[in-house]
C-alpha positions as CSV (number, residue, x, y, z in Angstrom):
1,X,15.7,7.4,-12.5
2,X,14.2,3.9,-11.9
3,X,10.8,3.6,-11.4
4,X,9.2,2.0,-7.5
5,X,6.9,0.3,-7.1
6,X,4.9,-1.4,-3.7
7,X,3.1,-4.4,-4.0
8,X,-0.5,-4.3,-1.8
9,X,-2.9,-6.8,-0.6
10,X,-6.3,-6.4,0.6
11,X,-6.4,-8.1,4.3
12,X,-10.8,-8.6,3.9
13,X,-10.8,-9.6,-0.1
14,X,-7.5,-10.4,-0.8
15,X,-7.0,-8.6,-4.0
16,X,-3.3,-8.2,-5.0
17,X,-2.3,-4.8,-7.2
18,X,0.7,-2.3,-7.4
19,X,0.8,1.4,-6.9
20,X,3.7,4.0,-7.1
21,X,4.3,5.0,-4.2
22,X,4.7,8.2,-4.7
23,X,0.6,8.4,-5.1
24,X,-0.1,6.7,-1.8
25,X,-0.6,8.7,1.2
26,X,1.5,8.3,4.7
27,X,1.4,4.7,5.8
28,X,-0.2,5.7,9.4
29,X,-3.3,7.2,7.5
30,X,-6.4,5.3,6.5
31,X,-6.6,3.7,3.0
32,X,-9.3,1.9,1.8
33,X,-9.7,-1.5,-0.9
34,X,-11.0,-0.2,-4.2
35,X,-13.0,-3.4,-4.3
36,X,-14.3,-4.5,-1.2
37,X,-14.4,-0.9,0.4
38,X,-12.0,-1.8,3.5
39,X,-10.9,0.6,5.2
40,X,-7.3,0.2,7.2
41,X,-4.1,2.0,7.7
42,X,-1.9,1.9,4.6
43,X,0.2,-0.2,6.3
44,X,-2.0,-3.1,6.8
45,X,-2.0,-3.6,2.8
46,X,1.9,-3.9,2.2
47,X,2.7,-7.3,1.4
48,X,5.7,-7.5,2.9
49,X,8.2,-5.2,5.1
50,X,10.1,-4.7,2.4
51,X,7.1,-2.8,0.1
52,X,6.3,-1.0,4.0
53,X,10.2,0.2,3.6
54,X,9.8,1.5,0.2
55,X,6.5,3.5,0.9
56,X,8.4,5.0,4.2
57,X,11.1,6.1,2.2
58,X,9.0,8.3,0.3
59,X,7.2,9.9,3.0
């Protein structure tokens, strides 16, 4: 099985990590920065529509 991966970015601090995107909840619900606190809908942190594809695919 290959392994996914999204890539996320924090729209207030601008931190960049990756997450599985298995472990991340349903891109309508609210997700928050784990460094500045931020609280948005998942969406809001994919970097591109591409890692927004991969997460709904999972859902």
């Amino acid at each position: 099985m290959v392994e996914a991966f999204v890539r996320l970015l924090c729209p207030q601090c601008g931190k960049n990590w990756q997450a599985d995107p298995t472990d991340l909840p349903d891109h309508r619900e609210t997700f928050s920065c784990q460094d500045c606190g931020t609280d948005r809908r998942l969406a809001e942190f994919m970097r591109t529509e591409r890692d927004l594809e991969v997460v709904q695919q999972f859902e």
